[in-house]
C-alpha positions in Angstrom: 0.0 0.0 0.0 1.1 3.3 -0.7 1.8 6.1 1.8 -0.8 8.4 2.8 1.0 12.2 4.0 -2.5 13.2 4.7 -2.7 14.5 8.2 -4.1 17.5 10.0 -3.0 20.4 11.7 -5.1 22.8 13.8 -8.4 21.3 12.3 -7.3 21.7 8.9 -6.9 18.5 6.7 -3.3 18.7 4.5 -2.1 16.6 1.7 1.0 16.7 3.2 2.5 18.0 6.5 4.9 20.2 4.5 3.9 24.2 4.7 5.9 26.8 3.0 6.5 29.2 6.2 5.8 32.7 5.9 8.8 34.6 3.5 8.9 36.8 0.5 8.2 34.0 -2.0 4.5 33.4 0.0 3.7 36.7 -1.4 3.5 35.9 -4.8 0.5 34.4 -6.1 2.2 32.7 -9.2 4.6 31.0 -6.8 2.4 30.1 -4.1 0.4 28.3 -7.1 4.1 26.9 -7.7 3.7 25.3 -3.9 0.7 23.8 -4.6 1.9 21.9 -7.5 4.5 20.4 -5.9 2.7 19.1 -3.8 2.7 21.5 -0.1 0.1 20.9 2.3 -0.9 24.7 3.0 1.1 28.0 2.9 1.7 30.7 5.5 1.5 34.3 3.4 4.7 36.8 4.1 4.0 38.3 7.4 2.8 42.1 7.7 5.0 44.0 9.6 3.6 46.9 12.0 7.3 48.0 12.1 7.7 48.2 8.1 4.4 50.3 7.7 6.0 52.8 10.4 9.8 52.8 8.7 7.0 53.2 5.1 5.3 56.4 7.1 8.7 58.1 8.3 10.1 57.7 4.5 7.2 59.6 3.1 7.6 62.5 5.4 10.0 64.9 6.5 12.0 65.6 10.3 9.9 68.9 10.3 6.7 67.4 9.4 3.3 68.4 12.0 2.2 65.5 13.8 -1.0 65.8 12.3 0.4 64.8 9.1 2.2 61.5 10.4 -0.8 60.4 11.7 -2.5 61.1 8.1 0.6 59.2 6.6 0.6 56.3 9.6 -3.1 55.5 8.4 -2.9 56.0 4.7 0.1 54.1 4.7 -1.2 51.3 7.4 -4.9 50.9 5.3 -2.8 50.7 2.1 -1.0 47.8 2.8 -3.6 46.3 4.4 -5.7 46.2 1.6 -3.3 44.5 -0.5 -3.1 42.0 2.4 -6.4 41.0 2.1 -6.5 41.3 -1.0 -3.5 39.0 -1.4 -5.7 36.2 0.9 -8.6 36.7 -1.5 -6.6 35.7 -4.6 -4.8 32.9 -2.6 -7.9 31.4 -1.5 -10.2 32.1 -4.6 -6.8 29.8 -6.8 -5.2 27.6 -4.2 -7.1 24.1 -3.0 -5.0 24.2 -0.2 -5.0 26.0 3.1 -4.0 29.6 3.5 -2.8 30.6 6.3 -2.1 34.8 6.9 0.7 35.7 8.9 1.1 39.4 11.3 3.9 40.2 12.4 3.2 42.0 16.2 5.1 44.5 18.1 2.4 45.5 20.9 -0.7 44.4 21.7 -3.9 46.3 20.4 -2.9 47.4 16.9 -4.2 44.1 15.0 -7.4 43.4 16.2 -9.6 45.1 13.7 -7.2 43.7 10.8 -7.4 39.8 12.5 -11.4 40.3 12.0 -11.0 41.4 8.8 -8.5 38.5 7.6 -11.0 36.3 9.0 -13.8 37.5 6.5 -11.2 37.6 3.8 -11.5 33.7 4.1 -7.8 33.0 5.6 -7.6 29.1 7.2 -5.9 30.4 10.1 -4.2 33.2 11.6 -0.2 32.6 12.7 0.8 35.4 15.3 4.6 36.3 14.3 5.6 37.6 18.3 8.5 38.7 19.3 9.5 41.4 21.6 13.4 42.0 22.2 14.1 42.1 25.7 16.0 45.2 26.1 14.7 46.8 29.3 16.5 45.9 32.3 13.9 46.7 34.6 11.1 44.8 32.6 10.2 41.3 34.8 10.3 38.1 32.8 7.1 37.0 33.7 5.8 41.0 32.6 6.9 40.4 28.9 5.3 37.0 28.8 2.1 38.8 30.0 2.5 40.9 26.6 2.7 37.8 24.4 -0.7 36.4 26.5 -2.7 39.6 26.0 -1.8 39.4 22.5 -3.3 36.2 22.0 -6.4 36.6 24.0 -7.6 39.7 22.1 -7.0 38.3 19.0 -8.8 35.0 20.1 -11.7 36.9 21.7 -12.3 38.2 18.0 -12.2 35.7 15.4 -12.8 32.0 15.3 -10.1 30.6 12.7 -7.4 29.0 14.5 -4.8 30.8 16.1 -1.0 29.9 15.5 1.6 31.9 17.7 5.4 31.4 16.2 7.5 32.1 19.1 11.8 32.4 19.5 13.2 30.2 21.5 14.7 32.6 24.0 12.5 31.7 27.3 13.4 30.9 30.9 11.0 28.4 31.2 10.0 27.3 27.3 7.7 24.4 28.7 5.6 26.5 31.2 5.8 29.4 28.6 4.1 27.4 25.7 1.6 25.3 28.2 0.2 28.8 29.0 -0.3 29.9 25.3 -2.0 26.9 24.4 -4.4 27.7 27.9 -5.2 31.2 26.5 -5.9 29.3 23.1 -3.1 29.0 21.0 -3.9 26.3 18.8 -1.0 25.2 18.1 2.7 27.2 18.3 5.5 27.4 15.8 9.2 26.7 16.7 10.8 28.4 15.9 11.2 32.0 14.3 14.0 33.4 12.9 15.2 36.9 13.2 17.2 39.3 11.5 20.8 39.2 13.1 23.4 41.4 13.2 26.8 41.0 12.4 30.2 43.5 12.4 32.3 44.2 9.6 36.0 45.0 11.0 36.7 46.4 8.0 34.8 49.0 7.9 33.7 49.4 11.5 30.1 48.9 10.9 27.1 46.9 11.6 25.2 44.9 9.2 23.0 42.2 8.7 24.3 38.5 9.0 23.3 35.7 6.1 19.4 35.8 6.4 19.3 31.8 5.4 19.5 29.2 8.1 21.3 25.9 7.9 20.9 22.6 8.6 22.6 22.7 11.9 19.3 25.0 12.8 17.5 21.6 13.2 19.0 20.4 16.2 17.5 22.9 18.3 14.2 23.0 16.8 14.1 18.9 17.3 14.9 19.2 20.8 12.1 21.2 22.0 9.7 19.5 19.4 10.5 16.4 21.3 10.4 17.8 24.6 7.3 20.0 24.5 4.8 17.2 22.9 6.3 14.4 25.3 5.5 16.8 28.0 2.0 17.4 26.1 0.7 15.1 23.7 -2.6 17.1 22.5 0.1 20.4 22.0 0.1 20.4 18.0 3.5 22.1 17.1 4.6 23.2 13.4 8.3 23.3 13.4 10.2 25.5 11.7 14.6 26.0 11.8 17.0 23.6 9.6 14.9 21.8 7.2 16.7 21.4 4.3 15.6 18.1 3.4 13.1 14.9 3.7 15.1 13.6 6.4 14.4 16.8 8.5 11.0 16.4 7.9 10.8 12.5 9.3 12.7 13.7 12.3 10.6 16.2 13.3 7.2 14.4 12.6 9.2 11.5 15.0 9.9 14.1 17.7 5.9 14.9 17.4 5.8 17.9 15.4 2.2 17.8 13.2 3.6 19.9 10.6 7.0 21.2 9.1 7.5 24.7 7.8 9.9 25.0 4.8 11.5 28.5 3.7 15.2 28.5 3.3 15.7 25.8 1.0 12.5 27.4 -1.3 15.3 29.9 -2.4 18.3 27.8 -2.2 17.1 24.5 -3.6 14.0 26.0 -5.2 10.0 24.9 -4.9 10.4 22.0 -6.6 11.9 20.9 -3.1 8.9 20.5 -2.0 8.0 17.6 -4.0 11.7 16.0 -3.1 10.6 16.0 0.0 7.6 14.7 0.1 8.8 11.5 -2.0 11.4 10.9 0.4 8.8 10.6 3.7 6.3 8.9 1.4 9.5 6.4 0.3 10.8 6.5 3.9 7.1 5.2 5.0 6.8 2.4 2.5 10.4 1.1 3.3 9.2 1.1 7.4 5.7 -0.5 6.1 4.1 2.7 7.6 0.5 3.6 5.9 -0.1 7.0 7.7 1.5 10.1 9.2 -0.4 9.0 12.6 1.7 5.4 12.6 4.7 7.0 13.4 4.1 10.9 14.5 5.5 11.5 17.7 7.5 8.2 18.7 10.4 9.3 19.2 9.2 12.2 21.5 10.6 12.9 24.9 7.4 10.8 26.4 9.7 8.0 25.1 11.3 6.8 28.3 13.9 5.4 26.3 14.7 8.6 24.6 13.7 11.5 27.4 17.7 11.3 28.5 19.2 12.0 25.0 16.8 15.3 25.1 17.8 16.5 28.0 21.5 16.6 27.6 23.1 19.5 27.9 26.5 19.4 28.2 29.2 18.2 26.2 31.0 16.1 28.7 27.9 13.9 29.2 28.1 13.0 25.9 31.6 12.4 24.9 31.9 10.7 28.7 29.8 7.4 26.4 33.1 7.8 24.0 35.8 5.6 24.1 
């Protein structure tokens, strides 16, 4: 019998547990149709950024300019690109069989409420909430920044009934007690892990830049770590894991650790969509070499519920490791 990829995530039924992540290439309609021939099981649309429409406002105005006038700019600017948001969702769902998932990228709580309803009307599968806040007050309590991510989520859930997706970093005290709470104010489901711009120094010229935006396959390790952790701790937590895949290997990996869905975005400009289908043959070949019919046979095994495996994901350091050497 051949293997079925079929699964679901968040409600949703997918051909394939494979979703192109939210990146430049989900914004293009004749490349997201590209996705969906080869074979993804839904997309995630490029995220909106509050902090681009601001940088968009300050380049259309001057240092002298009255404040009335950024605050015409702010919402000119901020109902312009909104439109072409929903918009974009329209076209995406009105072409694609597939799920379609819209993306915000938020800095504060408050500002995407209206525009979350709005999605929601557009037709968008699900909502994934792109959060992160950088923690550079000194004064600011852990457990007060965790409050902001929670508020978030709760307004946004008190307004729309799509399924809520919040793609958090990995920088947490406690990530276990962090994500349990999400999924208690109704995150249904989370996505490890997102990745940020970086910076990086040229000694050269003395400056700062920006370091290589790709990931790499070395990404993977941390992103399978918590996968495994978080749904052995939690079996009903659906996670869509995100960092290192590069190939079909990742994917059977992280669907072993318990993940219920994979995001892809790197290797879609490095290796191009056609990728996707690469993938996808290597699980479903994977599957019929194991004797496996279905995702659900083998989803989550190798999780950290596995008393067998729980030590190998808790390991920290390297001396533990190399101390099994000889």
């Amino acid at each position: 019998m051949m293997a079925n990829l079929k699964t679901k995530f968040i409600g949703l039924e997918l051909n394939s547990p494979i979703i192109a992540g939210s990146c430049g290439l989900t914004a293009d309609l004749t490349k997201l149709q590209e996705m969906a021939k080869n074979g993804v099981g839904a997309v995630i649309l490029k995220s909106i950024f509050e902090e681009q429409i601001n940088m968009d406002v300050a380049k259309c105005i001057g240092d002298e300019s009255y404040p009335e006038e950024f605050d015409y700019m702010q919402n000119y600017v901020r109902a312009n690109t909104m439109q072409q948001y929903i918009d974009l969702v329209k076209q995406a769902k009105s072409t694609l069989d597939i799920p379609v998932i819209a993306s915000i990228n938020c800095l504060k709580d408050g500002e995407w409420i209206n525009f979350a309803t709005e999605l929601e009307q557009a037709g968008a599968s699900a909502l994934e909430l792109n959060i992160f806040m950088l923690p550079t007050d000194e004064f600011l309590e852990s457990a007060d920044l965790e409050k902001m991510y929670f508020d978030i989520l709760k307004h946004v859930k008190s307004v729309v009934k799509i399924p809520i997706i919040v793609k958090i970093s990995r920088y947490f005290t406690n990530l276990p007690a962090f994500v349990s709470k999400l999924k208690a104010y109704g995150a249904d489901a989370v996505t490890l892990f997102n990745r940020f711009y970086e910076p990086d120094i040229d000694i050269d010229n003395m400056t700062v830049g920006a370091a290589p935006m790709f990931n790499g396959s070395a990404d993977l390790r941390t992103t399978l770590r918590w996968t495994g952790i978080l749904v052995g701790k939690d079996k009903s937590l659906e996670i869509s894991a995100s960092g290192g895949v590069h190939d079909g290997a990742a994917v059977v990996k992280l669907l072993l650790a318990g993940a219920t869905s994979v995001q892809v975005c790197s290797t879609l400009y490095e290796d191009g969509l056609e990728t996707i289908k690469t993938m996808n043959d290597f699980v479903s070949d994977w599957m019929d070499k194991k004797k496996l019919n279905r995702i659900d046979d083998f989803g989550g095994k190798l999780s950290y519920a596995d008393v067998n495996q729980a030590e190998r994901y808790e390991r920290a350091q390297f001396m533990k490791y190399f101390s099994d050497k000889k």
